[in-house]
C-alpha positions as CSV (number, residue, x, y, z in Angstrom):
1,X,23.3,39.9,31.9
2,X,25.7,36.7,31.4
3,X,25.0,35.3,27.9
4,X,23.1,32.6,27.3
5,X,25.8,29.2,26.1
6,X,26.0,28.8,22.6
7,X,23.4,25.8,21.3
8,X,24.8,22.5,20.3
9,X,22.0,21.1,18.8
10,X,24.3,18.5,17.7
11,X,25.2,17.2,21.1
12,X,21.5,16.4,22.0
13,X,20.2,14.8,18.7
14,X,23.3,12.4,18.7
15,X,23.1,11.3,22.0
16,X,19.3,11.5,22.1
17,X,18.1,9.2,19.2
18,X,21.1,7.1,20.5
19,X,19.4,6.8,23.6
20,X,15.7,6.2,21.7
21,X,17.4,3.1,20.3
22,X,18.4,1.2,23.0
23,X,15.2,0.0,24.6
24,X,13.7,-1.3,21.1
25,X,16.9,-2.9,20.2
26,X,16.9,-4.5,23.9
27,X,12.6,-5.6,23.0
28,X,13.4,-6.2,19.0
29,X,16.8,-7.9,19.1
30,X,18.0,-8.9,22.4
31,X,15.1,-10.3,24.4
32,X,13.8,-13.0,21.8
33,X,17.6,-14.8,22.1
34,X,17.5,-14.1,25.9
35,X,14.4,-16.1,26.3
36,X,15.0,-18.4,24.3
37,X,18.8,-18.8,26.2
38,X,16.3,-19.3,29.2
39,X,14.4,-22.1,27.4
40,X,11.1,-20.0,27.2
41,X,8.9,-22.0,24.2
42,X,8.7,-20.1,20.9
43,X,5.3,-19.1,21.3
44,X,5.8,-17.8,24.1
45,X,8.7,-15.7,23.5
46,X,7.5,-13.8,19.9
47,X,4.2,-13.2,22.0
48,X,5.7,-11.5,24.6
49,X,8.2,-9.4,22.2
50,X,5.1,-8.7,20.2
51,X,2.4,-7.6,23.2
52,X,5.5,-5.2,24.1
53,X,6.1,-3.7,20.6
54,X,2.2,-2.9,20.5
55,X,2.6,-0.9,23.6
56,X,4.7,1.2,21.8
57,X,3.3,0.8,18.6
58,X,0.3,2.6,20.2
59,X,2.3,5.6,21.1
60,X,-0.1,8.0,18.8
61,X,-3.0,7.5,20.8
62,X,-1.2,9.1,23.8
63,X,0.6,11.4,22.3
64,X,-1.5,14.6,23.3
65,X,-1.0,13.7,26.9
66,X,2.7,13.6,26.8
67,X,3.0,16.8,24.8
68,X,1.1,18.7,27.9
69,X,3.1,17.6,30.5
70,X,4.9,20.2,30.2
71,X,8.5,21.9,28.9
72,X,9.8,19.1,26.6
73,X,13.6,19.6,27.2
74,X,12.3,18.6,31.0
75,X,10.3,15.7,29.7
76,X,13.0,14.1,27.9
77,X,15.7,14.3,30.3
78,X,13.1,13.1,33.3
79,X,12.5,10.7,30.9
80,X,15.9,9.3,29.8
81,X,16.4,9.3,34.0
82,X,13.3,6.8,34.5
83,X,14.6,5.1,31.9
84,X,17.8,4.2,33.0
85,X,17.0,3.5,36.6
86,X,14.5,0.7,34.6
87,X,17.1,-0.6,32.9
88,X,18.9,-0.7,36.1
89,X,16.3,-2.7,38.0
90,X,15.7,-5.1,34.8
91,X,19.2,-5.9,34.7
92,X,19.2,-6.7,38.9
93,X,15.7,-8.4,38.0
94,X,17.4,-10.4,35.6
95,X,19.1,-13.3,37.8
96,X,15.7,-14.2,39.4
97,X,13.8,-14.3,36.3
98,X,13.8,-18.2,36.1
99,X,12.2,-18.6,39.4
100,X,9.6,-16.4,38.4
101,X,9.3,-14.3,35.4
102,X,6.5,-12.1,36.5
103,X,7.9,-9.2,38.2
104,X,10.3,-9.0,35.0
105,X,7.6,-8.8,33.0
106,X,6.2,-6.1,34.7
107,X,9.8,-3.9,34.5
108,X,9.8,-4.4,30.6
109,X,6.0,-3.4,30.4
110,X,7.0,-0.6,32.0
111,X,9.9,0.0,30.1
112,X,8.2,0.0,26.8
113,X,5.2,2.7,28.0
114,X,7.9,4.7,29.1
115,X,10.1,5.1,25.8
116,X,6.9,5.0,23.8
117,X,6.3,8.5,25.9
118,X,10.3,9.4,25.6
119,X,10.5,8.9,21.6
120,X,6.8,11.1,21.2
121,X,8.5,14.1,23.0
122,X,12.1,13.4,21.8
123,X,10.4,13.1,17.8
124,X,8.5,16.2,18.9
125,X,10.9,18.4,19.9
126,X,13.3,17.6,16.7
127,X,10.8,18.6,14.4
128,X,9.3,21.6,16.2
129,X,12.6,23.0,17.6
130,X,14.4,23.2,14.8
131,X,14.1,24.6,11.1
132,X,13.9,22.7,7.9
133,X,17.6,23.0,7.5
134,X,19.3,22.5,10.8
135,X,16.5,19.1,10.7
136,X,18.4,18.4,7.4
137,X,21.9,19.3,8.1
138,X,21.7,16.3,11.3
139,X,19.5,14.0,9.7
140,X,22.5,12.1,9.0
141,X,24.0,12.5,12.6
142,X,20.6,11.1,13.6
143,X,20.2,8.1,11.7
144,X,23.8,7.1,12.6
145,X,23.1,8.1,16.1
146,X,19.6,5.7,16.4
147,X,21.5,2.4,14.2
148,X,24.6,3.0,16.6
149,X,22.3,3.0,19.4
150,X,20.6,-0.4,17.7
151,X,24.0,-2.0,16.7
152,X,25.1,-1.6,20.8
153,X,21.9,-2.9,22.6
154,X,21.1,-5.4,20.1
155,X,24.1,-7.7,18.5
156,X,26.4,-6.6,20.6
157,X,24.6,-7.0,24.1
158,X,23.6,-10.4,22.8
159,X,27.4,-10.9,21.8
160,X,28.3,-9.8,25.4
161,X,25.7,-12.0,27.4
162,X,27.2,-15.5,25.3
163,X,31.0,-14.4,26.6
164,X,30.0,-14.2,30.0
165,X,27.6,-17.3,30.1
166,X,31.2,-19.2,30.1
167,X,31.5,-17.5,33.2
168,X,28.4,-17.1,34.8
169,X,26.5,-19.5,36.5
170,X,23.5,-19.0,34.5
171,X,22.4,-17.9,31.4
172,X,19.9,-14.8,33.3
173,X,22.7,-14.2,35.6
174,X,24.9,-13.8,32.1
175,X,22.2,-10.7,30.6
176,X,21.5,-9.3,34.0
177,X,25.3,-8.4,33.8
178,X,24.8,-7.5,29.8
179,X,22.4,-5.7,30.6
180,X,24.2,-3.8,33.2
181,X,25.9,-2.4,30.4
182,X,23.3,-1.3,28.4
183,X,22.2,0.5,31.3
184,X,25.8,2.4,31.5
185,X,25.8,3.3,28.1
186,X,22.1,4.9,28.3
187,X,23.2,6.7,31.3
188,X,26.3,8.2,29.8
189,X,23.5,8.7,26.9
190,X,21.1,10.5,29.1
191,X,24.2,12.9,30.5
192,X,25.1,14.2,27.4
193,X,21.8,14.4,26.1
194,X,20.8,16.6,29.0
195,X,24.2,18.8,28.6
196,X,23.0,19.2,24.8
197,X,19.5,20.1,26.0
198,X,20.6,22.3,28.7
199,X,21.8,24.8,25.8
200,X,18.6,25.0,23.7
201,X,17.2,28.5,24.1
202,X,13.8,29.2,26.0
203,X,11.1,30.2,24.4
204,X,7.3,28.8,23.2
205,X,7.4,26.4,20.2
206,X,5.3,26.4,17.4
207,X,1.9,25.1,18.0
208,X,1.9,21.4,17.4
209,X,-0.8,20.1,14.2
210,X,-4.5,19.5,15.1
211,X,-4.2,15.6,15.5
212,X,-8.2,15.0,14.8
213,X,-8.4,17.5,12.1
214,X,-5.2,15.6,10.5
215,X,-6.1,12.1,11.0
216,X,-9.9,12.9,9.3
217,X,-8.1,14.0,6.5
218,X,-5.8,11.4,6.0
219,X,-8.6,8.8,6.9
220,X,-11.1,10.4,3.6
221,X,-7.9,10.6,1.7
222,X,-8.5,8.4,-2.0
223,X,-5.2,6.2,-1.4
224,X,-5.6,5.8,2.3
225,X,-7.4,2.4,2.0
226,X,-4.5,1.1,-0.4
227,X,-1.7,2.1,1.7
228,X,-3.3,0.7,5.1
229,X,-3.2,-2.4,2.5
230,X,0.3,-1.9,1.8
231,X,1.4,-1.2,5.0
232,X,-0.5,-4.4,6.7
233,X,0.7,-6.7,3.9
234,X,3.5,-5.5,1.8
235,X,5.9,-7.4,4.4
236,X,3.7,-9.7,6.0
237,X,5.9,-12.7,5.5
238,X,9.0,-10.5,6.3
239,X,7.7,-9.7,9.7
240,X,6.5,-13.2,10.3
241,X,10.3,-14.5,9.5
242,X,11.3,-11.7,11.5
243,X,9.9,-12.8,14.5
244,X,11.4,-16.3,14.4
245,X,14.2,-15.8,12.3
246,X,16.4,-14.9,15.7
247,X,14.8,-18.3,18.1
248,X,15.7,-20.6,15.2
249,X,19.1,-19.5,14.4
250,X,20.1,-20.4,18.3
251,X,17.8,-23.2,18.5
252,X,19.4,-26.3,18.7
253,X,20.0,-29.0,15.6
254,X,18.3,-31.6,17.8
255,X,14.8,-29.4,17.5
256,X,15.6,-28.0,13.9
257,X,17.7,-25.1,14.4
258,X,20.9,-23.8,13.0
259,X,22.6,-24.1,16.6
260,X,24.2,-21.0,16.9
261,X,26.1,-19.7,19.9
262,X,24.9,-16.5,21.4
263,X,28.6,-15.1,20.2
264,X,27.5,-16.7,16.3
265,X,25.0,-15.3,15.7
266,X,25.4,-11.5,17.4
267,X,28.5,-11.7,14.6
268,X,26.5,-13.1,11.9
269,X,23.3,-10.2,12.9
270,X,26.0,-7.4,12.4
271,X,27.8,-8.4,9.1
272,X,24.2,-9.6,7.5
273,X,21.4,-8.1,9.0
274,X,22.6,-4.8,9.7
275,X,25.0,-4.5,7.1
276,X,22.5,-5.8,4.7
277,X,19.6,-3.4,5.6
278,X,22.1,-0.7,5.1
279,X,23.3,-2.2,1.4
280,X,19.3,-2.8,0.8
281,X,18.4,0.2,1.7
282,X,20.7,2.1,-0.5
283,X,19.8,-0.1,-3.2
284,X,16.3,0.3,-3.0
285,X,16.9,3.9,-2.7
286,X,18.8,4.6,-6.3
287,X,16.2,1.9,-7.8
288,X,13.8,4.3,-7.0
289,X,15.2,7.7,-7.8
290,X,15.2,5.9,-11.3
291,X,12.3,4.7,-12.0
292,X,10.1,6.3,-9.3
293,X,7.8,4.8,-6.8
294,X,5.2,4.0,-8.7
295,X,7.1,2.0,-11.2
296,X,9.2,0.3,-8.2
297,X,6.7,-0.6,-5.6
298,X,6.1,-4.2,-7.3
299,X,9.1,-5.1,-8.4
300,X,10.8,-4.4,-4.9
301,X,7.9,-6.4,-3.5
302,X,8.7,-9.4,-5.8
303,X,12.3,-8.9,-5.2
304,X,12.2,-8.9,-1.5
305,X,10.0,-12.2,-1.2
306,X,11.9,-14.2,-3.4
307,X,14.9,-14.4,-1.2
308,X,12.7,-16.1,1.4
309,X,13.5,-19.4,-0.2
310,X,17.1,-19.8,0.6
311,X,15.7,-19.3,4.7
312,X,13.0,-22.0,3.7
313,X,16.1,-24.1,2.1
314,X,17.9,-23.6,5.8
315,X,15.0,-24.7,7.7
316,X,14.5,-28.2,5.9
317,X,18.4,-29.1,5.5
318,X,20.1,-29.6,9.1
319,X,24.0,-28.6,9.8
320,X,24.4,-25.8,7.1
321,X,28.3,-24.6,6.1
322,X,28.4,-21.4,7.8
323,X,28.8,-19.3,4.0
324,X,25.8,-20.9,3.2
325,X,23.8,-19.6,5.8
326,X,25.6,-16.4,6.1
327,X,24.7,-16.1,2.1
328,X,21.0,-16.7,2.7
329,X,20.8,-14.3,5.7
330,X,23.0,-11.3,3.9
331,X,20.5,-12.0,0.3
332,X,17.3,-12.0,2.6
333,X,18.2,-8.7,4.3
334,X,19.3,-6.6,1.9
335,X,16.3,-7.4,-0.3
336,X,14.2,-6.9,2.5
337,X,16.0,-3.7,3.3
338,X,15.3,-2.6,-0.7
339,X,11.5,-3.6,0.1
340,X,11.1,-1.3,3.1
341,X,12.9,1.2,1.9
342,X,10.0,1.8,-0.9
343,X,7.1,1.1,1.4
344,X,8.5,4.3,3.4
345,X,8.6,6.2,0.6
346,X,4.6,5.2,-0.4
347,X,3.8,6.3,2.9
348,X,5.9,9.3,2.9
349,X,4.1,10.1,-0.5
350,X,0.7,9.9,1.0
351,X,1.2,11.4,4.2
352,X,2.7,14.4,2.3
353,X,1.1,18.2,3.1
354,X,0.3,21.2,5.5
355,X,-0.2,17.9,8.1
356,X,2.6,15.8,7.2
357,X,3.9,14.9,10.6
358,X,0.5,14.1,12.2
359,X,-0.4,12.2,8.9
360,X,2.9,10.0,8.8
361,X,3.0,9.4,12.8
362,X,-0.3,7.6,12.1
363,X,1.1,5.7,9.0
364,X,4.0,4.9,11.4
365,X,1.3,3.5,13.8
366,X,0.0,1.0,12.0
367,X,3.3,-0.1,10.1
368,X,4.8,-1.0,13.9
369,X,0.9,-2.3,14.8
370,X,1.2,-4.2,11.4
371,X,5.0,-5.3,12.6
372,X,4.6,-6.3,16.1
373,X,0.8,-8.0,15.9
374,X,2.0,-12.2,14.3
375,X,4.2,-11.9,17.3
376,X,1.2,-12.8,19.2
377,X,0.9,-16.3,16.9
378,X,4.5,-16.7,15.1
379,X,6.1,-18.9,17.7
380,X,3.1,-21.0,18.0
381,X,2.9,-21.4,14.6
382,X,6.9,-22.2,14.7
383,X,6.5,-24.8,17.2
384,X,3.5,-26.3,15.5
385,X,4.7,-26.7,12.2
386,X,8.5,-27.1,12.5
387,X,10.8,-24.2,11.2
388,X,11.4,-25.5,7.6
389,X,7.2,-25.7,7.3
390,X,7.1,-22.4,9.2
391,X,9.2,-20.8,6.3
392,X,7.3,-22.2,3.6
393,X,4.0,-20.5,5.3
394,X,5.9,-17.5,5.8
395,X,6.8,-17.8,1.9
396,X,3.1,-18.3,0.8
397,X,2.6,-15.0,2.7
398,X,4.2,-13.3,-0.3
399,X,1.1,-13.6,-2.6
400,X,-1.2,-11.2,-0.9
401,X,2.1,-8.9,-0.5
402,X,2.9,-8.6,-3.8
403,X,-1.3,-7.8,-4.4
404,X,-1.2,-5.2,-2.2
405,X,1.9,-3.5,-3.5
406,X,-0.2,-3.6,-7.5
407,X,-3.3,-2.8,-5.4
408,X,-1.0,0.4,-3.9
409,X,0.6,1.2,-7.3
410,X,-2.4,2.1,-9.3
411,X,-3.6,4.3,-6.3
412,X,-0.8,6.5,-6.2
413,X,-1.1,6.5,-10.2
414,X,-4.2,7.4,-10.4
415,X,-3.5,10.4,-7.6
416,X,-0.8,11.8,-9.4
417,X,-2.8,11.4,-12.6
418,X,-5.7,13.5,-10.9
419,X,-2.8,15.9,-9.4
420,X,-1.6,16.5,-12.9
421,X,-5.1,17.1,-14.6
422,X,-6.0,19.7,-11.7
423,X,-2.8,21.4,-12.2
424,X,-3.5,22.1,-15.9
425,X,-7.3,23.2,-15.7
C-alpha cells in the first residue's frame, strides 16, 4: 500500500485564512471607496456595506447546516471554487454597474452568504482538526496569513483601481480590472489551499459542541447581560466613524472632505490604519498583561475615545497638511486597536469553558451584528449633518461606551470574586 503524503498543515492554514480575508476586505475596505468613486450618496453606500456585513454577521445561525453538508476538506475547497468564479463575474459585472447596480448587488449578496458558509467550515476544521499545540504553533502563520489577505484586497486593491482610473475610461471599468486581480490572487489562494488540504489524513473528527446546550448556558451566564452591553457599546462611536471614516477621506473639499485620491489614501490606510491596529493592538495587549482586564477595560475605553477629537478637528477645518491628518488617523487607530484588543479579551474571558468555541462564536455574532448594524443609518446621518457635526455625534457616542466598559468591569469582578470564594470553601 503507497503511503499516504506527509501533512502540511501549514500550507492549508496560510493560504486558507488568506483566502477568508479577501472577500471582507473587498465588503469592509474596498467597496465603500468604490461606491463612493461611482458617486453613490453616503447613505446609501454604509447601508449597503452594512446589510452585507449582517449577512455574514449571521453566520452562527446557519452554521449546523454547513457543518452537515458533508467532508469539510470538500466543503472548503468547493467553496473557495464558488468563490472565485464570484469574484470573477463581480469583476466582469463591474463595468455595467452604473447603468444599473442591481444585478451587482445581487453577485456581492451572494458573495457574502457564501464566505459566511466558507469561514464556518474553514474556522471549523482548524479547531477540530488539529490539537491544541499544532493550533498554537500556526496561530501566528494565521493571523499573518488573514491581515496579508486584508492588506491585498483592501488598501492595495483600492490603491490599484486609482492607477488605472488614469487609464480607464471609467471609474467601474477601473475596479472591474482591480478586481480581476483579487480574483487571481484568491485563485492561486484556493490552489494551494486545496494542495494543503489534499494531504490532511482521513478520518471522523471529533464531534462538534451541542450549539443549543452551549448557547443556554452562556445566555443564563451572571456576566452575559454586561458583556452583550460591552460588546454593543464599548465601540459604538468607533464603528460609527468607521463606517464613514473611508467616504469622507475621498470625498471632495467642495462637500467637506479631505479630497483624497484613491492612491492617497490606500497609502495613508496601510501606514495608519493597519499599522496602527497592529502598534494598538500590541499596546493594549502588554497594558493588559499588567494590570489585567479588569483593571484595564475602562481606561482603554477612555483611551480609545479620546482620540476621536483630532477626526472631529479634521471634519470642521477644510485643506489639512497631510502630517496632520496622517497624525490624527495613526493616534485614532492605534487607540482603537488598544480598545479592541481588551474587549476580545472580556469576551474571551466569558466565553471561557468545556463550550468555549460555541460560546465565543456567539460573542463573535453579536460583536460583527453590533459592527455592521449603524451602517444601515451612518451615511445618512453623514449627509444630514455634515462630517465635522457627524464626528462630534460620533464623539458623544463615547459616554454610553465608557458606561458599559464600568458596567462590564464590576461583572467580571464580581465573577472572579465568586470564583475565588468557591474555590476556597
Amino acid at each position: 500500500m503507497p503511503e499516504a503524503p506527509a501533512r502540511k498543515a501549514w500550507l492549508w492554514v496560510g493560504a486558507g485564512f488568506l483566502f477568508q480575508a479577501i472577500p471582507g476586505a473587498i465588503r469592509d475596505e474596498a467597496l465603500p471607496v468604490a461606491l463612493k468613486n461611482a458617486g453613490l450618496p453616503d447613505g446609501w453606500n454604509t447601508r449597503v456595506v452594512g446589510i452585507l456585513g449582517l449577512l455574514v454577521g449571521l453566520k452562527l445561525l446557519w452554521a449546523p447546516a454547513v457543518v452537515r453538508l458533508g467532508e469539510p476538506t470538500r466543503v472548503i475547497r468547493a467553496a473557495q471554487a464558488l468563490l472565485v468564479a464570484l469574484l470573477g463575474w463581480i469583476a466582469l459585472s463591474a463595468p455595467g454597474a452604473e447603468a444599473s447596480p442591481w444585478p451587482l448587488l445581487g453577485l456581492l449578496i451572494a458573495l457574502s452568504l457564501l464566505s459566511a458558509g466558507h469561514d464556518v467550515a474553514l474556522d471549523g476544521y482548524y479547531v477540530a482538526a488539529l490539537r491544541e499545540q499544532e493550533r498554537s504553533r500556526l496561530a501566528g502563520l494565521l493571523n499573518f496569513a488573514s491581515k496579508t489577505g486584508s492588506v491585498l484586497a483592501g488598501p492595495c486593491l483600492i490603491w490599484l483601481a486609482g492607477y488605472l482610473r488614469g487609464s480607464e475610461d471609467s471609474a467601474a471599468q477601473a475596479w472591474g480590472d482591480a478586481l480581476l486581480a483579487a480574483g487571481g490572487l484568491a485563485l492561486l489562494a484556493w490552489v494551494v489551499t486545496a494542495l494543503g488540504l489534499s494531504r490532511e489524513p482521513a478520518g471522523a473528527l471529533p464531534a462538534s459542541q451541542p450549539i443549543g446546550a452551549s448557547l443556554r448556558e452562556l445566555a443564563t451566564d451572571a456576566r452575559f447581560p454586561a458583556i452583550v452591553g460591552l460588546i454593543l457599546l464599548y465601540r459604538t462611536s468607533e464603528v460609527h466613524l468607521a463606517r464613514v471614516l473611508p467616504l469622507f477621506s475621498v470625498a471632495p473639499t467642495t462637500q467637506g472632505g479631505l479630497g483624497l485620491d484613491n492612491e492617497t489614501y490606500a497609502v495613508l490606510r496601510l501606514a495608519t490604519g493597519v499599522g496602527g491596529l497592529a502598534l494598538g493592538g500590541l499596546i493594549g495587549s502588554s497594558i493588559i498583561t499588567r494590570l489585567g482586564i479588569v483593571r484595564s477595560l475602562v481606561p482603554l475605553g477612555i483611551a480609545m475615545h479620546l482620540p476621536l477629537i483630532g477626526i472631529a478637528w479634521l471634519g470642521t477645518h477644510p485643506e489639512p497638511p497631510m502630517a496632520v491628518i496622517a497624525a490624527a488617523f495613526a493616534v485614532e487607530h492605534i487607540a482603537y486597536g488598544a480598545g479592541v484588543c481588551a474587549l476580545l479579551l472580556a469576551m474571551m474571558k466569558v466565553a471561557e469553558g468545556p463550550h468555549a468555541a460555541v460560546r465565543y462564536a456567539a460573542l463573535s455574532t453579536l460583536a460583527l451584528i453590533g459592527a455592521y448594524l449603524p451602517g444601515l443609518w451612518a451615511g445618512a446621518l453623514a449627509q444630514r449633518f455634515g462630517y465635522g457635526d457627524y464626528f462630534l455625534l460620533t464623539f458623544a457616542l463615547a459616554a454610553p461606551g465608557v458606561w458599559a466598559s464600568v458596567v462590564a468591569k464590576r461583572a467580571l469582578a464580581d465573577s472572579a470574586l465568586r470564583q475565588e470564594r468557591d474555590g476556597l470553601a
